[in-house]
C-alpha angles and dihedrals in degrees: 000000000000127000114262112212118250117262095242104055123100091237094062097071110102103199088061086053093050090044092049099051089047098245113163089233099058080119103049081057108112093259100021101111110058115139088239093049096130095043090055089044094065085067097056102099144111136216134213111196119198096180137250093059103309108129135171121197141177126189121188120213129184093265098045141301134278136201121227121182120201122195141156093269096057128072091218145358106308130212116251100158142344141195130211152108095284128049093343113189095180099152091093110128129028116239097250087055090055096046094053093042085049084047103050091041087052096050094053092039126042089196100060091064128190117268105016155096083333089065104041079058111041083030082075093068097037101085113215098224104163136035082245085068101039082060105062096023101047099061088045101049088048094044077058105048093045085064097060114095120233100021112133112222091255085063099044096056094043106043094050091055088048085115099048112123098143083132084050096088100229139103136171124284132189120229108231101219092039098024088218119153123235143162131240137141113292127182114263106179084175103053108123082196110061115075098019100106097206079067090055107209119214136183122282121250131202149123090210090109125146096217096052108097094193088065110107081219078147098049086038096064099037081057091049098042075048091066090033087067098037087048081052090044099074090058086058090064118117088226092052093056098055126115100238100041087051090054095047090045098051084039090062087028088070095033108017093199124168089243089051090053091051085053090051095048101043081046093059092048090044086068109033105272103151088156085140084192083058106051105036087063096059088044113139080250102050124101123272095238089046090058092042089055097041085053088050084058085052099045089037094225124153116290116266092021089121112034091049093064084048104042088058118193122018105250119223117252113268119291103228124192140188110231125167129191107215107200106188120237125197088243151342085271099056119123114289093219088062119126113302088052079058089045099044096072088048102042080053085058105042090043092045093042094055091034099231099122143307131246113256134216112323163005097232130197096235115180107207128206098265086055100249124124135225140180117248123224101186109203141185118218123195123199107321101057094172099044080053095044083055097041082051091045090050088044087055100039091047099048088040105240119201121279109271084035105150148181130207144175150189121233132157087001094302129104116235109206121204135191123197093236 
């Protein structure tokens, strides 16, 4: 069972989660139209404080999210990424960056689980570039994004694979006289995704750049070698290192059952343990992943280790396809609030509800060759293209859409064209 967040917490809202993360919807969300959205908006952000001054920090706006770092050399936050719908530079972090920097916030703060709503915010500048990657990010992403209140399953799918640019091309790379890590495009000869256009590939963006001479890469790496410490830490813990909690520990490590969970935790309070970081994420609510990474602090094996005998075999990015719905007007002149403005709402429902995609900007008055006209629904489909092609046709037969109505999409580069006979 994972942990659902508390209703009064701002991360349980789910318009600010749709506005932050640019979906056209974001509106439609209970709450997201209210007339000072943007000004509320300003207040959606976490921080995740290292000590001694080094800060990150996101903030989430109705129009995308940005990363600020704040350390002892700089005279205020400074910009290390930014997404939006502009000039977005969000490759920003590797993964491995993200996960200590979740882990040691989480240490010195209960209420900045992991994962959780820390890591549906700074995930989103962590690129997923490699199934090595997928495999350890994408549990957890999902176990995150599960725990927040109001999402429909659409959103939860797609937001968690937000990163994933496993089709991009790119990985990191590690400057030999710095030792700085940044990315850039690398040959993969063996990357499935890449040419394949149902995984559509894109341009890397980042300011991570050696050569850039603005980039805090020093102060980076001091704040990440800062969670690194407070993650080994736990380990350190007179309670950790006792007999009975390291039994108890290995025992849930190999069957994390829910009555092995209970042993490791009466173990830890047998013996003193009041870490309430500790023990809130081996509650009987919270997530199974949260609990597996918070017994790797205490055993003090390598990250991932856990989840990743957990998490099983690494899923594929996302297949996303271009459908449309053409729905046939009498005319170019026709009213504009015919029926694919009255379809439109409920082809959003149905897609979002089986998460299997969401309609996009639209309708649209479109003239065709043989001078007729239709209307244009334009559509995205994630994964299952033919379990969405059904969910569109049921949405059309039911609602009665006018004769010639059709659906069509792209896939492997060739457009499938269905008619509702």
């Amino acid at each position: 069972m994972t942990e659902v967040w508390q209703p009064d917490s701002l991360f349980s809202r789910p318009e600010l989660w749709a506005a932050s993360f640019l979906d056209e919807y974001a509106s439609d969300v209970p709450g997201g139209d209210r007339a000072d959205r943007e000004e509320e908006y300003d207040d959606f952000e976490a921080e995740y404080d290292l000590g001694d001054g080094y800060v990150f920090r996101v903030a989430s706006g109705f129009y995308g999210s940005s990363l600020t770092l704040r350390h002892p050399g700089a005279t205020g936050p400074v910009e290390l990424g930014w997404d939006d719908l502009a000039h977005w530079h969000p490759h920003a972090l590797r993964w491995s960056e993200v996960d200590l920097i979740c882990r040691a916030t989480a240490l010195s703060d209960p209420d900045a689980a992991y994962p959780g709503p820390h890591l549906a915010l700074l995930g989103r500048f962590a690129p997923l570039c490699t199934d090595a990657d997928a495999a350890i990010a994408v549990p957890l992403l999902r176990e995150a994004f599960a725990a927040l209140p109001g999402l429909d399953p659409y959103q939860r799918r797609a937001y968690a694979a937000h990163g994933d640019i496993r089709a991009f091309g790119v990985d990191w790379l590690q400057d030999d006289e710095t030792g700085w890590w940044y990315l850039d495009y690398v040959e993969q000869p063996d990357n499935p995704y890449r040419d394949d256009p149902d995984y559509p590939a894109g341009d890397l963006y980042s300011m991570r750049d050696p050569d850039d001479p603005e980039f805090p890469f020093a102060a980076l790496a001091t704040a990440v070698d800062r969670a690194r410490a407070r993650c080994a830490a736990v380990r350190d813990q007179p309670w950790s290192r006792r007999p009975e909690v390291e039994a108890a520990a290995r025992t849930f490590a190999a069957d994390p059952t829910a009555a092995h969970r209970t042993a490791l935790t009466t173990a830890l309070h047998t013996v003193g343990c009041t870490d309430r970081s500790v023990l809130s994420a081996l509650s009987p609510g919270a997530g199974e992943l949260r609990a597996l990474v918070m017994t790797e602090l205490l055993l003090g094996v390598d990250p991932h280790t856990l989840p990743r005998t957990r998490s099983g075999h690494t899923a594929p990015p996302p297949r996303r396809h271009h459908a449309h719905a053409y729905l046939p007007v009498s005319s170019s002149e026709a009213p504009r609030n015919g029926p694919a403005s009255q379809l439109k709402p409920l082809l959003n429902a149905a897609l979002r509800a089986a998460g299997l995609g969401t309609t996009k900007h639209g309708p649209a008055r479109v003239g065709r060759r043989d001078g007729s006209w239709v209307d244009d629904l334009p559509l995205t489909v994630i994964d299952d293209w033919r379990a969405a092609i059904e969910v569109i046709r049921d949405v059309l037969l039911t609602a009665k859409a006018p004769a010639g109505s059709s659906i069509e999409i792209t896939r492997h580069g060739e457009t499938v064209v269905i008619t509702l006979d």
